[in-house]
N, C-alpha and C positions, 0 to 999 in steps of 0.2 A: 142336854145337847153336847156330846163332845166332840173334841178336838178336831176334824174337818169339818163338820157342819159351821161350829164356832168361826173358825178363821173363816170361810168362806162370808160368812153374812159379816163380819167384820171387814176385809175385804170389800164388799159390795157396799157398805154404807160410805166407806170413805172413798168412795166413788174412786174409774180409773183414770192414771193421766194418759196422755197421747201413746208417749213410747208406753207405756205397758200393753195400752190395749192394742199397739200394733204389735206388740209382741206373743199377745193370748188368740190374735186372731191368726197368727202363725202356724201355734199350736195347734187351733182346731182346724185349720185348713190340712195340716200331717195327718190329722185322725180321721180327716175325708177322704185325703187319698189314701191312706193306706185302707183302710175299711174298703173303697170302690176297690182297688187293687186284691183283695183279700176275697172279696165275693163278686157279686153284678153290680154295676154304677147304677141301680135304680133301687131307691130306697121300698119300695113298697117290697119286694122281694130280699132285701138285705138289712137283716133288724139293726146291725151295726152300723151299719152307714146311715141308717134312719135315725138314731142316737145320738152321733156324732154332727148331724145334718138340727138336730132339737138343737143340742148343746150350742152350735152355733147360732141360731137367731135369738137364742134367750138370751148371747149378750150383745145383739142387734148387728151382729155381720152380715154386710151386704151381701143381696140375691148373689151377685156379677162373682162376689168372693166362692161364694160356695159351688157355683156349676164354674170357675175354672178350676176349681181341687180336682173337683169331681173328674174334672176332663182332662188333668195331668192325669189321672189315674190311668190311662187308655193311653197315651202316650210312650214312647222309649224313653224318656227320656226322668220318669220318676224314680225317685232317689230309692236306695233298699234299706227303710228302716227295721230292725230291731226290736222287740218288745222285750224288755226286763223289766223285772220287778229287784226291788233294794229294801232290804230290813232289817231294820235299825234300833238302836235305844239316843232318847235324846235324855238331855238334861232333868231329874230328878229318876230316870229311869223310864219315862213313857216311849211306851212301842209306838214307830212310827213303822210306814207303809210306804212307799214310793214305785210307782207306775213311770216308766221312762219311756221313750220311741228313741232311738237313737243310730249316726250311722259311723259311730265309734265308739262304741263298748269299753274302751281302752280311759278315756278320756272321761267319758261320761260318769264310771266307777271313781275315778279319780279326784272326780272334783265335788261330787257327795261324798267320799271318805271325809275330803278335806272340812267341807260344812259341818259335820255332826263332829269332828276333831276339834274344829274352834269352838263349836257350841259346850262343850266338855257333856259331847256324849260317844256316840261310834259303834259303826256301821258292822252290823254284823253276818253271819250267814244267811242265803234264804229258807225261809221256813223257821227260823229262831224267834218271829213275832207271830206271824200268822196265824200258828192258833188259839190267838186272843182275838181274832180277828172271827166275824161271819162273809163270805163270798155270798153275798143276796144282790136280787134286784132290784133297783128305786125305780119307783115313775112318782113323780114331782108333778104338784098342779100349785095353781096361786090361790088363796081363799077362798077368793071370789066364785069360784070355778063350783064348791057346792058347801054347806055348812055339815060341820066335824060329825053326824050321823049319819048325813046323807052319804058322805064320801067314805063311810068305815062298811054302811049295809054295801055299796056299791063295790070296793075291795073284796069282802069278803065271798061275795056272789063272782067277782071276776077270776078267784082261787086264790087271793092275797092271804099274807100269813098274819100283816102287823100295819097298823097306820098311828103314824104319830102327827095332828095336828096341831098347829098355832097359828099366830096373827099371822105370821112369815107367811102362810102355805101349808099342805098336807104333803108328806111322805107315806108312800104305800111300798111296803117293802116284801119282798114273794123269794121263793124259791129261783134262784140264778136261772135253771132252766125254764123256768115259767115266767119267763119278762116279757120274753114275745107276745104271747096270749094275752097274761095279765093287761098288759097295756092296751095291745087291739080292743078286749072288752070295757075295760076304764075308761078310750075313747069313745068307745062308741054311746056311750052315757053323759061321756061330761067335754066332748073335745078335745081338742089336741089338748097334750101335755105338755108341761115347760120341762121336764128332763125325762128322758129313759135311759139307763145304764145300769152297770154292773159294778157294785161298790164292793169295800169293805169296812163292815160294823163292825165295830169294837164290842165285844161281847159284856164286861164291865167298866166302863170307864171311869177313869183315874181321875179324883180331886186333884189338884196342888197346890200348894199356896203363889199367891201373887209375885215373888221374885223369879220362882219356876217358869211360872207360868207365863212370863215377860220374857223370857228367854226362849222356853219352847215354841213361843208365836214368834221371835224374830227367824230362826230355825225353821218354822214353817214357808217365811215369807221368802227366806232366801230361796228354799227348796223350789217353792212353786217360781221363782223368778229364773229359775234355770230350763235354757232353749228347750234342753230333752226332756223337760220331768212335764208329763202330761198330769197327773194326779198326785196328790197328798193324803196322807188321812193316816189317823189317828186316836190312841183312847184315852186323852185327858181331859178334864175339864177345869174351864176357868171360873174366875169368885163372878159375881152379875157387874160386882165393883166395878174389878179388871176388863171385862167386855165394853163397860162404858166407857171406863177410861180410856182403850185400847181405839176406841170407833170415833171419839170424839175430835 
């Protein structure tokens, strides 16, 4: 499992406080409107909006949250964000990835130069990590949802390329343009899913030892706690040590 996967299930056990998670439900309410804004406000016809619409109930935001994004999105008066992407080397050398929404470009650059400069790493051109990176699609289910055969014959009959199970949940990961479908037929087998989206996998992911790797995750946390950085990800991996240590 590396470095986004990691941080995020480390993230999630140590549970969020108030102000973060009013600050993540920020976040994905931007990625409602802008997606409604982007295509049709009706997710069965908008796979992005449908994504972003997952994204948000898997970390329990209210109905009320989600249909007023949706309806700022129709509105004059929704903001004009941005979509960059920022690519970077952090401390030991691991390629990071950063996904931003943003309605200052100026500023936003600015203050991830500044992060990965304290971190003693920095921030590079785009496309100088990326391809280390795969651009795939995830659809995400909970265990429960079907055990590690059932859900690999169902993947691979849905057009999936790769499924990686554990305790956590199954990952079915397909071809970028094949998320739509994949997912449609993965639902219609095992139900809703708890994510659809478009990642990026690290093609081999980086060991590091435990001092790195305490750094690289403070460097993650910061990243993800910045208004415009909609995503993280990355290709290092932590000791199981460090994960426990880190989650405890």
């Amino acid at each position: 499992m590396a470095g986004h996967s990691q941080f995020k299930n480390i993230m999630h056990r140590k549970g969020r406080q108030d102000a973060q998670r009013s600050k993540l439900f920020s976040k994905l309410a931007r990625e409602i409107t802008v997606s409604a804004k982007m295509g049709v406000p009706d997710p069965a016809m908008n796979p992005r909006l449908r994504a972003a619409i997952l994204a948000a109930r898997a970390e329990n935001m209210p109905k009320d949250n989600i249909e007023r994004a949706i309806k700022k999105s129709q509105g004059g008066d929704a903001e004009n964000y941005e979509e960059i992407r920022y690519e970077g080397y952090g401390p030991g050398g691991a390629a990071i990835i950063i996904e931003a929404m943003t309605d200052n470009r100026n500023r936003t650059a600015s203050d991830i130069r500044s992060f990965f400069t304290k971190a003693g790493g920095n921030l590079a051109e785009t496309g100088a990590v990326a391809f280390m990176f795969d651009r795939l699609g995830l659809v995400e289910y909970d265990a429960s949802a079907a055990d590690a055969d059932a859900m690999l014959e169902g993947a691979i009959e849905a057009g999936a390329d790769d499924v990686v199970s554990s305790e956590s949940g199954h990952e079915v990961y397909c071809a970028d343009t094949a998320l739509a479908e994949v997912t449609k037929a993965l639902e219609e087998r095992f139900g809703e899913a708890r994510k659809s989206a478009l990642v990026w996998k690290a093609q081999t992911p980086v060991a590091v030892d435990d001092e790195t790797g305490e750094k690289l995750m403070k460097l993650m946390e910061t990243l993800e706690d910045h208004d415009d950085v909609q995503n993280v990800y990355a290709n290092f991996e932590l000791s199981d040590e460090l994960m426990q240590r880190l989650a405890s």
